[in-house]
C-alpha positions in Angstrom: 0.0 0.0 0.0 1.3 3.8 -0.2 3.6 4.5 2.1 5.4 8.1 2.6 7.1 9.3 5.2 8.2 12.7 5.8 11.6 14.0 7.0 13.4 17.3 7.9 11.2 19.3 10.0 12.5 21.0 13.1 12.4 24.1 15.1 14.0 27.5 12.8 14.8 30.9 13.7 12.8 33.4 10.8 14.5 33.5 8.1 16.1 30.3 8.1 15.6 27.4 6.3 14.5 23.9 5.9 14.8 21.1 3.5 12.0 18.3 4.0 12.0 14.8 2.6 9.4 12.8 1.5 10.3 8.6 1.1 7.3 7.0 -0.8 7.0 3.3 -1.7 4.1 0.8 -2.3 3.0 2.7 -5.6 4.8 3.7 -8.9 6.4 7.0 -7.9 7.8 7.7 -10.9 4.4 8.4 -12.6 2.5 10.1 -9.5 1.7 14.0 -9.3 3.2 14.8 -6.0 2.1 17.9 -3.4 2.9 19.1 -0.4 0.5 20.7 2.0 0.5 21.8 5.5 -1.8 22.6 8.6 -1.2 25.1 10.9 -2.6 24.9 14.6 -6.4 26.2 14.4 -6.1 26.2 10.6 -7.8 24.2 7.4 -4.7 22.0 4.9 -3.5 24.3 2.7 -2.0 23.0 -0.6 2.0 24.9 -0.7 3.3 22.7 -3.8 2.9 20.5 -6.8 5.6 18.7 -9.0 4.8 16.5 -12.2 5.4 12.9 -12.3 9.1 13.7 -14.3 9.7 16.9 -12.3 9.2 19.1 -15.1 6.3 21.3 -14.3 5.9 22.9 -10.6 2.9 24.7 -8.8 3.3 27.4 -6.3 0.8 28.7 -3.9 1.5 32.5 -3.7 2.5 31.9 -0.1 5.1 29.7 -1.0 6.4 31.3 -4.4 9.9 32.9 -4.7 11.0 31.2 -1.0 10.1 27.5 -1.5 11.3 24.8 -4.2 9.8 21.5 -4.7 11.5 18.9 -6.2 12.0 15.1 -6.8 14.4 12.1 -7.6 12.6 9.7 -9.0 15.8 7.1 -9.0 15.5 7.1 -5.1 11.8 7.9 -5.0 11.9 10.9 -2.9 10.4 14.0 -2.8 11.4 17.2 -1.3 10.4 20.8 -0.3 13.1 23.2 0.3 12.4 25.9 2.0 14.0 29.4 2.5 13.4 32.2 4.1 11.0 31.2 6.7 8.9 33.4 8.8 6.3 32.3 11.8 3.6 32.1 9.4 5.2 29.0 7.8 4.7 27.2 10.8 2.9 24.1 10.9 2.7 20.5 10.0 3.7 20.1 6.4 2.2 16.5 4.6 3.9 14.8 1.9 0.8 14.0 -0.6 0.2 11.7 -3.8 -2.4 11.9 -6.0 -3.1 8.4 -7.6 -3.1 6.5 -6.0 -4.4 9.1 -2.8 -2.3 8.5 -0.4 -1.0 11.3 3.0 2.3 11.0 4.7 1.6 11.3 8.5 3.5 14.7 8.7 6.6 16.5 10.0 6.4 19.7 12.2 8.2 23.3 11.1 8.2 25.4 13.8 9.3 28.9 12.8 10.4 30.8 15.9 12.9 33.3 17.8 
């Protein structure tokens, strides 16, 4: 079954940065639509990123554009969300997500803080 597990989260001063992991198995990852999203405490998911199935094409939410990059390696079936830049806002719990099949990673926490 689809498995991912996410990777890289931690506590950051503003302005720092992150890089989170995302290791998927149990489905084809080479052909999935990946995302990232992310929940912060009181708040609804928010979608922060989507990368094609070869990497070639990325989406942005305006919240994440210019500071975060998503990316992939399809040879070791990993995603990843780089993050720079960070500012308290960015805090929350950020899920690694695939499409088809549907399947959520369980989560890692970014806490953005002095």
């Amino acid at each position: 079954q689809v498995q991912l597990v996410e990777s890289g989260g931690g506590l950051v001063q503003p302005g720092g940065s992150l890089r989170l992991s995302c290791a998927a198995s149990g489905f084809i990852f080479s052909s999935s639509v990946m995302r990232w999203y992310r929940q912060a405490p009181g708040k609804a998911r928010e979608f922060v990123a989507q990368i094609s199935s070869a990497g070639g094409s990325t989406v942005y939410a305006d919240s994440a554009k210019d500071r975060f990059t998503i990316s992939r390696e399809n040879s070791k079936n990993t995603l990843y969300l780089q993050m720079n830049n960070l500012r308290p806002d960015d805090t929350a719990v950020y899920y690694c997500v695939t499409i088809s099949p549907s399947g959520w990673g369980q989560g890692t926490q970014v806490t953005v803080s002095s």
